[in-house]
C-alpha positions in Angstrom: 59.2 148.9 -85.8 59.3 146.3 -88.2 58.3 143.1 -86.0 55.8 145.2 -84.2 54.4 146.6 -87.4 53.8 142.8 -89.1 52.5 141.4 -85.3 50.3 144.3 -85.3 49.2 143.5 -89.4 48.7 139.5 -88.6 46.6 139.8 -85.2 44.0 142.0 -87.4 44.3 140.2 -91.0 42.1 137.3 -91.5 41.6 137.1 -94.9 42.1 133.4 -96.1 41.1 132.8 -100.1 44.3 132.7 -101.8 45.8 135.3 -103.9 45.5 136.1 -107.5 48.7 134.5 -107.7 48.2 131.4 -105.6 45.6 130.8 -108.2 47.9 131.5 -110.8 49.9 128.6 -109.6 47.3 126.5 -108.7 45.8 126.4 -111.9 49.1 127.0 -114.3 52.5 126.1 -112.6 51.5 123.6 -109.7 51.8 119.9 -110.0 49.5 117.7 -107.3 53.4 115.6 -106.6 55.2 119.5 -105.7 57.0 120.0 -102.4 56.7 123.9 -101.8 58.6 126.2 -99.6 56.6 129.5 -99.2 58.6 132.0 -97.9 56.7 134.6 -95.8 53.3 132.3 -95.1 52.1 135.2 -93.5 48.7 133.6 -91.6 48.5 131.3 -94.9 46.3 132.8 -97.3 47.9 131.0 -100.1 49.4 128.2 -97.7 46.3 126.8 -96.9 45.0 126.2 -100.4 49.0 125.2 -101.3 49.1 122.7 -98.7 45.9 121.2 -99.6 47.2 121.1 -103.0 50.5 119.3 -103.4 53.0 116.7 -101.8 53.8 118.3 -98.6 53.8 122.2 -98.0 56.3 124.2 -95.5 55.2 127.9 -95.1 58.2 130.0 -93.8 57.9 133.5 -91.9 59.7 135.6 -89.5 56.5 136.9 -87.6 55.7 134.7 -84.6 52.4 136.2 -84.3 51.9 134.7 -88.2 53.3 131.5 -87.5 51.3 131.1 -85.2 47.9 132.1 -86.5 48.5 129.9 -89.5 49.5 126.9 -87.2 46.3 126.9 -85.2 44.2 126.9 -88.6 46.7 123.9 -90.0 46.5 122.0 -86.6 42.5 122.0 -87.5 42.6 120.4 -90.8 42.3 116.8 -91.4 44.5 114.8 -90.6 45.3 113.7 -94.1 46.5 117.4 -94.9 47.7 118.8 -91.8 50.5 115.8 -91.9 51.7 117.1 -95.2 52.0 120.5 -94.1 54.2 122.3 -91.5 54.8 125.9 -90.5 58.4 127.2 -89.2 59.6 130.3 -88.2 63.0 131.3 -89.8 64.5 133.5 -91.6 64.0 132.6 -95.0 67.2 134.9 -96.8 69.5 132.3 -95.1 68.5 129.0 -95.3 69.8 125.8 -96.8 67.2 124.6 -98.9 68.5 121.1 -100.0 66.5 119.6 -96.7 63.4 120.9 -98.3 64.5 119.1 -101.3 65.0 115.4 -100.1 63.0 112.6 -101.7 60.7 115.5 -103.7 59.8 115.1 -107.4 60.4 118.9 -107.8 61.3 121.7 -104.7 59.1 124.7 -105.8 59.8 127.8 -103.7 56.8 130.3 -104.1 57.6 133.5 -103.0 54.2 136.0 -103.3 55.0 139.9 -102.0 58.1 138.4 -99.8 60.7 139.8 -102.6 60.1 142.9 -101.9 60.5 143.0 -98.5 63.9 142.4 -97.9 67.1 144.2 -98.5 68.9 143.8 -101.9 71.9 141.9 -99.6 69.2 140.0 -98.4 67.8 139.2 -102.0 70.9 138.0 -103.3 71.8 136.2 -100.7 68.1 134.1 -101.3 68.9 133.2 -104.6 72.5 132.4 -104.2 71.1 129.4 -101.5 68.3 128.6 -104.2 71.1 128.1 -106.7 73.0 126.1 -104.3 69.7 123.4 -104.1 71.0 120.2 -105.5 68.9 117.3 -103.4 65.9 117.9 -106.2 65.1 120.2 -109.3 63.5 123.4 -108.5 61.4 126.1 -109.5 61.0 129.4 -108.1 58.0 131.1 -108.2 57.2 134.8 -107.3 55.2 138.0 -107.4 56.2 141.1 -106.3 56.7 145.1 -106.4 58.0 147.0 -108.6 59.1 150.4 -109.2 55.8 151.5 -111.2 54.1 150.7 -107.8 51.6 153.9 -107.0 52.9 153.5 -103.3 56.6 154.0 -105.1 58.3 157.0 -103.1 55.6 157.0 -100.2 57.9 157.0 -96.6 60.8 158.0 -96.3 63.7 157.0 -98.7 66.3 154.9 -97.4 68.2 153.5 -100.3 67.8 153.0 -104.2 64.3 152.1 -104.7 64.3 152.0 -100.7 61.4 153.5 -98.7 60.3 152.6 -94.9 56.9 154.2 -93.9 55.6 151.7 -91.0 57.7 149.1 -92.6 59.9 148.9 -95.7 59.3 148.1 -99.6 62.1 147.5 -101.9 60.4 148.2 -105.1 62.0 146.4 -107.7 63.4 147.4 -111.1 62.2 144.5 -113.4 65.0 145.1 -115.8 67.9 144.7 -114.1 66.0 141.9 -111.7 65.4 139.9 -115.2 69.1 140.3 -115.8 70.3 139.0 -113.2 67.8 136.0 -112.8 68.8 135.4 -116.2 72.7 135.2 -115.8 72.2 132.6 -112.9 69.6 130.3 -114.1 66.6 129.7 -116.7 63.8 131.7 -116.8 60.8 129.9 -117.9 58.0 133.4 -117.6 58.4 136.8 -116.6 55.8 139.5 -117.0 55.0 142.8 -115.5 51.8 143.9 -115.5 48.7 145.5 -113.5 45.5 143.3 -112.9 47.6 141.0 -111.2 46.8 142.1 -107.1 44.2 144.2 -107.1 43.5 145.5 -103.2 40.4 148.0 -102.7 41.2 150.9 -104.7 45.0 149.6 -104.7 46.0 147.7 -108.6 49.9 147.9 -108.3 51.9 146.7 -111.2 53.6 144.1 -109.8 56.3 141.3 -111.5 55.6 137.9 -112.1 58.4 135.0 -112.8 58.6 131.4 -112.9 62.6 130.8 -112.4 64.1 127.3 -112.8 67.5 125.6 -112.3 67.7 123.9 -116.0 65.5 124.3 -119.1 62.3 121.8 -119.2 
């Protein structure tokens, strides 16, 4: 159900200005000499503008139907962009992401409403690779969930914080998430707040962090 629900989601969405986060980064975090790693593209909403952006952009995502849709609109770019940028499926929980890293200035993988979508084995399996990243410094980027969601406890409930309606949300618990972040590596901004993704009648409160290897 879950690949059919997000092929189903990507052949109908179309929406292409970037998030309130993607601007976030744009305008705050993002330096024109970046290489990013965006895990989940989706059909590259905050790719596009990412890719257009910094050194060279690689938007990951499990959905074919996503890649794909995002590859067409890349492929039609100039040529001057398109070269930077490239689109892959994979699984983005177990990757190495030192290739990513070769030659680059500073690796930043940007993770917008991807967190929250994987299992909490899943989760800390992603940032034990991103620890692992030694070909360039890093910086993690990423919005998400969290359990003060309004859609919190909508499905059915399949773990802690764990609900799968047509497809599943691990909500997380800022607290222990800042923890944990915080015993690995240096967090630079953390803030939970709503106004940050409004949707229609939707304003979740959702997480925000900007996670790095070492102090500045």
């Amino acid at each position: 159900m879950q690949d059919s629900f997000w092929n189903s989601h990507y052949q109908a969405f179309s929406l292409q200005e970037p998030s309130g986060f993607g601007r976030y980064c744009l305008e705050r975090q993002l330096r024109a000499s970046d290489t990013v790693v965006e895990l989940g593209c989706g059909n590259g909403r905050d790719g596009l503008a990412l890719g257009q952006t910094v050194s060279h952009y690689t938007g990951l995502d499990a959905c074919a139907v996503a890649v794909g849709n995002f590859q067409k609109v890349a492929n039609d770019l100039p040529p001057a962009i398109s070269s930077r940028m490239a689109v892959q499926q994979a699984d983005f929980t177990d990757l190495d992401f030192n290739a990513f890293g070769e030659g680059a200035k500073r690796l930043v993988i940007y993770s917008r409403f991807s967190l929250h979508s994987i299992s909490y084995q899943e989760a800390d399996r992603l940032l034990a690779n991103i620890g692992r990243i030694t070909s360039a410094p890093w910086v993690l980027m990423l919005e998400a969930r969290t359990i003060f969601d309004t859609l919190y406890g909508v499905g059915s409930k399949v773990g802690l914080h764990e609900f799968k309606t047509d497809h599943y949300r691990r909500f997380i618990d800022p607290e222990p998430f800042l923890a944990d972040v915080a015993s690995r590596f240096a967090v630079r901004y953390f803030e939970v707040a709503p106004g940050f993704a409004p949707f229609g009648d939707q304003d979740p409160v959702v997480m925000r962090a900007v996670i790095q290897s070492h102090p500045a």
